[in-house]
C-alpha positions in Angstrom: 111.0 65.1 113.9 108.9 66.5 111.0 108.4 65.5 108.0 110.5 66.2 104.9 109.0 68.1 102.1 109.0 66.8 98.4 112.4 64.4 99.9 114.2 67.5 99.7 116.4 68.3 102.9 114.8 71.0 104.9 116.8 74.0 104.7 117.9 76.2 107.4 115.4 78.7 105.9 112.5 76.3 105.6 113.5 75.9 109.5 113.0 79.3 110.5 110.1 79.6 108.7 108.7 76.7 110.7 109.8 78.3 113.5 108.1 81.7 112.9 105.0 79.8 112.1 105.3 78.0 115.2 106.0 81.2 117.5 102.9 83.0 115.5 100.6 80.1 116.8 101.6 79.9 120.2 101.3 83.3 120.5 97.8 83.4 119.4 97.2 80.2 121.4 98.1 81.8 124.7 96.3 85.4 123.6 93.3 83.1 123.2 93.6 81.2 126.5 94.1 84.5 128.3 90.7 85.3 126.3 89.0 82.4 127.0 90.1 82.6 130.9 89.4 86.4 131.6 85.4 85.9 129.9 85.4 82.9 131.8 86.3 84.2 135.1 83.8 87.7 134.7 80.9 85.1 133.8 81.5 83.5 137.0 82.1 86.5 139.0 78.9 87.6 137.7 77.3 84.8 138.8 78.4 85.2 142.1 77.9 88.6 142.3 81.6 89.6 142.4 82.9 90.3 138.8 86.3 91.5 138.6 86.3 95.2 137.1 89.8 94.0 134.9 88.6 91.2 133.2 87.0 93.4 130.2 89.9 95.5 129.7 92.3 92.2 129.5 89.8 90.7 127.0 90.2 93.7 124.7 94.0 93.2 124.9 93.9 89.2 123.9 91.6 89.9 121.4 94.4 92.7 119.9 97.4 90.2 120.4 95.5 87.4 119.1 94.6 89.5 115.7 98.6 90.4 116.1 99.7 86.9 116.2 96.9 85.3 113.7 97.2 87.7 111.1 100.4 86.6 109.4 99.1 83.1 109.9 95.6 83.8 108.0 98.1 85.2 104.9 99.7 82.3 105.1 96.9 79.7 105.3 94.4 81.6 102.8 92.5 82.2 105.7 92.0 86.2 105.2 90.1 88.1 102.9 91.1 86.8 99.6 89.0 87.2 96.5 90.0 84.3 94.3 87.5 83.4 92.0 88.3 85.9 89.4 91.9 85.9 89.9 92.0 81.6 89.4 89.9 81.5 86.5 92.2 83.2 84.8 94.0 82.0 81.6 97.9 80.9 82.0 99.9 82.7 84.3 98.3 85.4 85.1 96.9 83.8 88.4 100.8 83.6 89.5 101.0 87.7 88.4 97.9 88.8 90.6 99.1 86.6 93.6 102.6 88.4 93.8 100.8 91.5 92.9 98.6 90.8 96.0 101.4 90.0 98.2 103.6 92.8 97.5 100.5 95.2 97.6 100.0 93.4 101.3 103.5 93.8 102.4 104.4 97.1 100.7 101.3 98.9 102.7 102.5 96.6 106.2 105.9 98.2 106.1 104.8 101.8 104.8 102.5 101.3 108.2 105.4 100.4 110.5 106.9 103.6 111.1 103.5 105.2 112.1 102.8 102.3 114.2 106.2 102.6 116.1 105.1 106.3 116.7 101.2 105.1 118.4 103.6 102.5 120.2 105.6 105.5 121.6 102.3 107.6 122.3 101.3 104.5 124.9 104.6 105.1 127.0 102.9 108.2 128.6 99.3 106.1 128.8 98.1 104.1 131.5 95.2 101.6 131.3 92.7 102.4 133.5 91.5 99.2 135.0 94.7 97.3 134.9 97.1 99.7 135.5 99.3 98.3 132.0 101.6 100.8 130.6 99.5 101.5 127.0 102.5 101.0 125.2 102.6 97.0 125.3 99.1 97.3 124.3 99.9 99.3 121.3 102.9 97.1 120.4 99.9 94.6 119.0 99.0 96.5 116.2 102.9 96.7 115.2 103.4 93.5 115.5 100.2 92.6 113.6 101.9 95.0 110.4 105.4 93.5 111.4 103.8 89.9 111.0 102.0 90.3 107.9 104.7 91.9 106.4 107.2 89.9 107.0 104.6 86.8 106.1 104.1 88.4 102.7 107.5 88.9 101.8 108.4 84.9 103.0 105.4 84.8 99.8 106.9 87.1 97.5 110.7 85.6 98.0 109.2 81.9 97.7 107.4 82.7 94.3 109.9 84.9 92.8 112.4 81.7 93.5 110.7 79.2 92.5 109.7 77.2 95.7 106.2 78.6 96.5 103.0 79.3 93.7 101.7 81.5 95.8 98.5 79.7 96.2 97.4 80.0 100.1 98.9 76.9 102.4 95.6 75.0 103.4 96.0 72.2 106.0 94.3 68.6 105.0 90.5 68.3 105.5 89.6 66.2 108.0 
């Protein structure tokens, strides 16, 4: 059983955030492992002089889902581009203001991207891979779920700051 937070209860929405976070890592921990095993298996067919033709073209799809998956999480951790040495020397609360600015910016452009994603989803139907013979679609489904991810990461930020539970400040696991 995990931990409780601050001796509060976890609530049933602090559950399924766990749970999306949880879902979001094991999906970029198996897109990696797919990665990791495809460059593996052309270095060794290249080394014996029979390199599989597909392994490329599945390394360029785990590296998509994996950017899918690890997105949201890199929000959520502080882990992506974040300029934050202007914004946190800042006097008062305006820190707080450009962090929900940021988030809303983040997610606003995400789900004004959705739609058009859904239609380069819907352009992959009529696309096969070459190589692999994958209907395109499922390969274009990474880059919506990337936006999907990242949006829905930045409004968990935004609904946690404008209530009170979250400062907005970028979830950084313990050093080590």
């Amino acid at each position: 059983m995990r931990p409780v937070k601050l001796g509060r209860p976890m609530t049933r929405g602090g559950r399924a955030i766990d749970s999306l976070v949880l879902l979001a890592r094991i999906g970029t921990g198996v897109a990696f492992a797919v990665l990791i095993g495809a460059v593996l298996l052309q270095v060794v067919g290249r080394i014996t002089g029979g390199a599989p033709v597909w392994t490329e073209e599945l390394t360029r799809y785990a590296l998509l889902f994996m950017v899918a998956f690890g997105a949201g999480l890199a929000f959520r951790s502080g882990d992506l581009v974040n300029v934050d040495v202007v914004c946190e020397s800042l006097p008062g609360r305006w820190p707080w203001v450009l962090r929900l600015f940021a988030a809303a910016m983040t997610g606003g452009l995400a789900i004004y991207l959705l739609p058009h994603a859904w239609r380069y989803v819907s352009i992959g139907t009529m696309q096969t891979s070459p190589a692999l013979g994958l209907r395109m679609h499922f390969v274009h489904f990474s880059v919506w779920l990337m936006l999907a991810l990242l949006a829905l990461f930045a409004v968990l930020r935004i609904v946690g700051m404008l209530g009170g539970s979250d400062t907005g400040v970028a979830v950084k696991p313990a050093e080590d």
